[in-house]
PLY file of the C-alpha trace (Angstrom):
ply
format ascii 1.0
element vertex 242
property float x
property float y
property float z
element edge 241
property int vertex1
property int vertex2
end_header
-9.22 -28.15 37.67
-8.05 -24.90 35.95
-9.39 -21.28 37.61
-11.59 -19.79 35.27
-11.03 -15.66 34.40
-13.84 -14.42 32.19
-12.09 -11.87 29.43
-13.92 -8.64 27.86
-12.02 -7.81 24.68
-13.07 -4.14 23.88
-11.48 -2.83 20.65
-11.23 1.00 19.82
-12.37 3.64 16.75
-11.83 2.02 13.22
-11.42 -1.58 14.07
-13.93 -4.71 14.55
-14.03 -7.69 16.82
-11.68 -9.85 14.41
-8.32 -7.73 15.53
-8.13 -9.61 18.20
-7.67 -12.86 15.61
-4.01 -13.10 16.54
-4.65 -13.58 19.99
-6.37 -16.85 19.78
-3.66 -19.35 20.15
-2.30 -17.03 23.29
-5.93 -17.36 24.94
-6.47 -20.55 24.35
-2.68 -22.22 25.62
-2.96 -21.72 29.19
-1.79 -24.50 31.69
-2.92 -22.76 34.89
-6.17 -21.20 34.09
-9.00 -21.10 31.42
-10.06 -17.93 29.57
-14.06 -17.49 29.12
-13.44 -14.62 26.59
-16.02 -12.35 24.81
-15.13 -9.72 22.61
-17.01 -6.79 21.78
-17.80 -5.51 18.17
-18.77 -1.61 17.74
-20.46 -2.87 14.13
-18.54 -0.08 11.52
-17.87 -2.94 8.95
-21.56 -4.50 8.42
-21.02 -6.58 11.56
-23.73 -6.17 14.33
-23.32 -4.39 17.09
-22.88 -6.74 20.63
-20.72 -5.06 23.79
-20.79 -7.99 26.29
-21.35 -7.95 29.64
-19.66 -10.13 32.71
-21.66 -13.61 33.31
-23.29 -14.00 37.39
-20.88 -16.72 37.61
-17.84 -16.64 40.20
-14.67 -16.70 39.52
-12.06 -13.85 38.46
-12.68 -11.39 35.69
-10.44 -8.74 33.18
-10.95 -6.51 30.45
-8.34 -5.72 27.83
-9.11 -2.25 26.23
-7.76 -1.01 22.99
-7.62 2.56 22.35
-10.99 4.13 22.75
-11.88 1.09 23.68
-11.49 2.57 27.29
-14.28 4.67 27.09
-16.63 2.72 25.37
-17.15 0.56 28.51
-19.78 1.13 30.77
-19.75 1.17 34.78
-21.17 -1.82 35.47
-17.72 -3.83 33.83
-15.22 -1.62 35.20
-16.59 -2.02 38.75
-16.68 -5.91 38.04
-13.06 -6.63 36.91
-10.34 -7.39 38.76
-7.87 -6.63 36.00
-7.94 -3.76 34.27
-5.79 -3.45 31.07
-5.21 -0.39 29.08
-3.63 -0.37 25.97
-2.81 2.47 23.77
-5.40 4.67 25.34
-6.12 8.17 26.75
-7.83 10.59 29.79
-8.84 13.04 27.10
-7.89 12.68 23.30
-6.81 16.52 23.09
-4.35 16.61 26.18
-4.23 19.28 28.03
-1.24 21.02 26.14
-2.97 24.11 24.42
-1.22 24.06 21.08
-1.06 19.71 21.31
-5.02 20.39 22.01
-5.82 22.60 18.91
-3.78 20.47 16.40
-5.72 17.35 17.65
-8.95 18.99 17.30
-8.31 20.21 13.87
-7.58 16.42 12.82
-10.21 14.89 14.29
-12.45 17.86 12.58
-11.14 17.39 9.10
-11.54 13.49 9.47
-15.15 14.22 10.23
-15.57 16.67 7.03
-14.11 13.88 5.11
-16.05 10.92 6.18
-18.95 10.95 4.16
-17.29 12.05 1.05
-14.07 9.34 1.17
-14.69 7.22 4.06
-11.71 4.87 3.02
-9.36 7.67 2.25
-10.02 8.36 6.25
-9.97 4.92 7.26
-6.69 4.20 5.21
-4.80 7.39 6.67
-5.66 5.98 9.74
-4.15 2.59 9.50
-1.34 4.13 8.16
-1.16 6.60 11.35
-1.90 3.22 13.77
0.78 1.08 12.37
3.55 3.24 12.39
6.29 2.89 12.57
6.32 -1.21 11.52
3.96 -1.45 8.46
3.85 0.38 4.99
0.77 1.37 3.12
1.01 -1.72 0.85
0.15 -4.59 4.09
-2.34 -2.92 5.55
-5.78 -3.55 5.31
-7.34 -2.32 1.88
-11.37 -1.75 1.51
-12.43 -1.84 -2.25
-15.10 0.38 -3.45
-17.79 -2.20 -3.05
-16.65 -2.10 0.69
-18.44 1.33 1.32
-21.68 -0.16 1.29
-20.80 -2.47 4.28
-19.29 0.33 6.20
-21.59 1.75 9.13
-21.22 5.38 8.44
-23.56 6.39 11.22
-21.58 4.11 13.86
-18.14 5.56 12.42
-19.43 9.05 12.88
-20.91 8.48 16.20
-17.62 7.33 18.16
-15.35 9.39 16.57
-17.46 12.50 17.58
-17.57 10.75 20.84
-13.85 11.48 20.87
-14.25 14.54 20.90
-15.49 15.17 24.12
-15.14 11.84 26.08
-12.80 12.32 29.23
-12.12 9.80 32.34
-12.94 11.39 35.37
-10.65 10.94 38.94
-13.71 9.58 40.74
-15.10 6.97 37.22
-15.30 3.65 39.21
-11.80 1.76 38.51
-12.21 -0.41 41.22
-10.06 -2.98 39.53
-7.24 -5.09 41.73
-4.93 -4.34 39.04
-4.67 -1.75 36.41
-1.76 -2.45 33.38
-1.25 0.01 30.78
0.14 -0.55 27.60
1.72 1.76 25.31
3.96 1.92 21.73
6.55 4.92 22.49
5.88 5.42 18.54
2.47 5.94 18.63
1.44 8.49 16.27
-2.34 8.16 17.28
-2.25 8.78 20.93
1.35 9.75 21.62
2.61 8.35 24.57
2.43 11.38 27.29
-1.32 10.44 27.16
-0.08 6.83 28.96
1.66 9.12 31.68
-1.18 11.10 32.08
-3.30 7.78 32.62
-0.74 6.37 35.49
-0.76 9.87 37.26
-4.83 9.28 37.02
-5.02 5.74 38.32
-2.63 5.18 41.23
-2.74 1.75 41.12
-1.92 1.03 37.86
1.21 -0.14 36.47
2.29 0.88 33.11
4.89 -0.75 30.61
6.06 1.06 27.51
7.01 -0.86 24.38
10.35 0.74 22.07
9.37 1.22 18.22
5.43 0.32 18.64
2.80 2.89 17.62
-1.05 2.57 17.66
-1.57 -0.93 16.79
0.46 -2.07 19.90
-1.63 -5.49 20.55
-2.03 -6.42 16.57
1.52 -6.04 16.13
2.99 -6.86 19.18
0.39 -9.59 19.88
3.92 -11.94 22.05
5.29 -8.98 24.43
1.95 -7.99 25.24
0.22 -11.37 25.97
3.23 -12.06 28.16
2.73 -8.81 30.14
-0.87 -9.26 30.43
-0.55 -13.18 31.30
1.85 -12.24 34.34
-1.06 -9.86 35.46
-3.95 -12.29 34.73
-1.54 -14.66 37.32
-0.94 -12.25 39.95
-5.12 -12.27 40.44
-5.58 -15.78 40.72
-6.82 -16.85 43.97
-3.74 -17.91 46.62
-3.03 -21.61 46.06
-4.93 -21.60 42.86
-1.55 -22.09 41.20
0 1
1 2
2 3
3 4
4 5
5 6
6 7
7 8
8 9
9 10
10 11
11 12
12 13
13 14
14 15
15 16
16 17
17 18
18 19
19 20
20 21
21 22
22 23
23 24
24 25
25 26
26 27
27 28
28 29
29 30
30 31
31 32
32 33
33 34
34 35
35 36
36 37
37 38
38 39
39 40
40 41
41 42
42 43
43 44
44 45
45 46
46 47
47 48
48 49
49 50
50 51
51 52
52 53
53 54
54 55
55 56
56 57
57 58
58 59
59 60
60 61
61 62
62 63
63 64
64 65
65 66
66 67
67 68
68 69
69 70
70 71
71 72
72 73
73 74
74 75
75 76
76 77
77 78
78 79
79 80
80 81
81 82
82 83
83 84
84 85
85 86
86 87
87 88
88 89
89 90
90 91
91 92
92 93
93 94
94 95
95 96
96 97
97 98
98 99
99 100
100 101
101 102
102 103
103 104
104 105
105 106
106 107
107 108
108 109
109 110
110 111
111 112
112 113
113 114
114 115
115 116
116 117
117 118
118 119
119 120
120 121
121 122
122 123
123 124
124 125
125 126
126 127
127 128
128 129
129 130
130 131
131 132
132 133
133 134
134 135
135 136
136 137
137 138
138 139
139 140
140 141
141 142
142 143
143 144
144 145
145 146
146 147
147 148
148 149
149 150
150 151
151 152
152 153
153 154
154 155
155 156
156 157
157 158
158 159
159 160
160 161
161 162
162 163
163 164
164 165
165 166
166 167
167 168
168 169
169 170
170 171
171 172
172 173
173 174
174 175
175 176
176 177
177 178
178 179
179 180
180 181
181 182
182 183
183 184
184 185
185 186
186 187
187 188
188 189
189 190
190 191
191 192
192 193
193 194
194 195
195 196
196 197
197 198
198 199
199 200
200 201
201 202
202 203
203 204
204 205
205 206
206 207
207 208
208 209
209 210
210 211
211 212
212 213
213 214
214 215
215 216
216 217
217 218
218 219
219 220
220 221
221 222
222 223
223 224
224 225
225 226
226 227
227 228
228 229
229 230
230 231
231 232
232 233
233 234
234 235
235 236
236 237
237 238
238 239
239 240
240 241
């Protein structure tokens, strides 16, 4: 009988539930162990909002985090799983580099100004910024105007002011077995000092950095990254279990 792991999918700012489409044949095609997975959905494109929580049930759990994905997930799940996976993600958005700092804040201000007038315009620019280097405008996703009425403006505004501000603390309870960070050396979004920054935070983590990938590491990179992650959803197994 196959170990089960139950799996939190958390995505970050911008995206939905359904990035995480490309992953399904990788969850599902697993000899030694069954995935219980449940992915959470921060409701910006007309979906409703759900963030899941880890079943009562024994057995071995993991999150995968996208982005500010991180930091949308509450104490309770971080002190519950025994993987931790990080992926494209950040201590504090700004950095601590002064003149890094100011240029981020100024972005993330004049995305805000912009968001009720041309909320595509922002969410284009930022698809364009997350798939760098690999994708040109023309492939990525395009919202028509009839789209804007879907779009959860509120929700939108909400997290990416969150961003603003939201830092993990030394003492936040990472009490995972593992931690595995992910990061695109390309990345545009969160450029990839922030994944040092998170290793010097979390001793026990392990991180793994991937050449020519920006922001949209696990959409794009869906293979590499499943392989990295499957090696670390092994290694928690119970002995024997294998």
């Amino acid at each position: 009988m196959k170990e089960k792991i139950e799996l939190i999918l958390q995505h970050g700012w911008g995206f939905d539930a359904g990035a995480w489409d490309g992953w399904r044949s990788h969850l599902l095609q697993n000899p030694e162990y069954e995935l219980v997975t449940h992915r959470a959905e921060r409701g910006y494109f007309g979906n409703e909002k759900f963030q899941p929580e880890f079943s009562n049930q024994s057995g071995r759990k993991a999150v995968i985090a996208h982005s500010t994905g991180l930091h949308f997930l509450s104490p309770e799940i971080l002190c519950r799983a025994d993987l931790l996976v990080i992926i494209s993600s950040f201590v504090t958005f700004h950095g601590d580099d002064n003149l890094a700092r100011r240029r981020s804040r100024r972005t993330l201000h004049l995305m805000l100004e912009k968001l009720d007038l041309s909320p595509l315009d922002v969410l284009d620019d930022f698809f364009s910024n997350c798939y760098h280097p690999l994708l040109t405008r023309q492939v990525l996703l395009r919202r028509s105007s009839s789209d804007v009425d879907k779009l959860n403006l509120h929700a939108l505004r909400s997290d990416l002011e969150r961003i603003d501000y939201c830092r993990l603390e030394v003492d936040a309870p990472y009490t995972a077995r593992q931690i595995l960070i992910l990061h695109g050396e390309s990345d545009k979004v969160v450029p990839s000092g922030h994944a040092v920054a998170l290793q010097k935070l979390l001793p026990r983590s392990f991180l793994i950095m991937f050449e020519g990938a920006g922001h949209a590491l696990p959409f794009t990179h869906v293979a590499p990254c499943w392989l990295s992650i499957r090696n670390a959803l092994r290694s928690i197994l119970p002995v024997g279990s294998l």
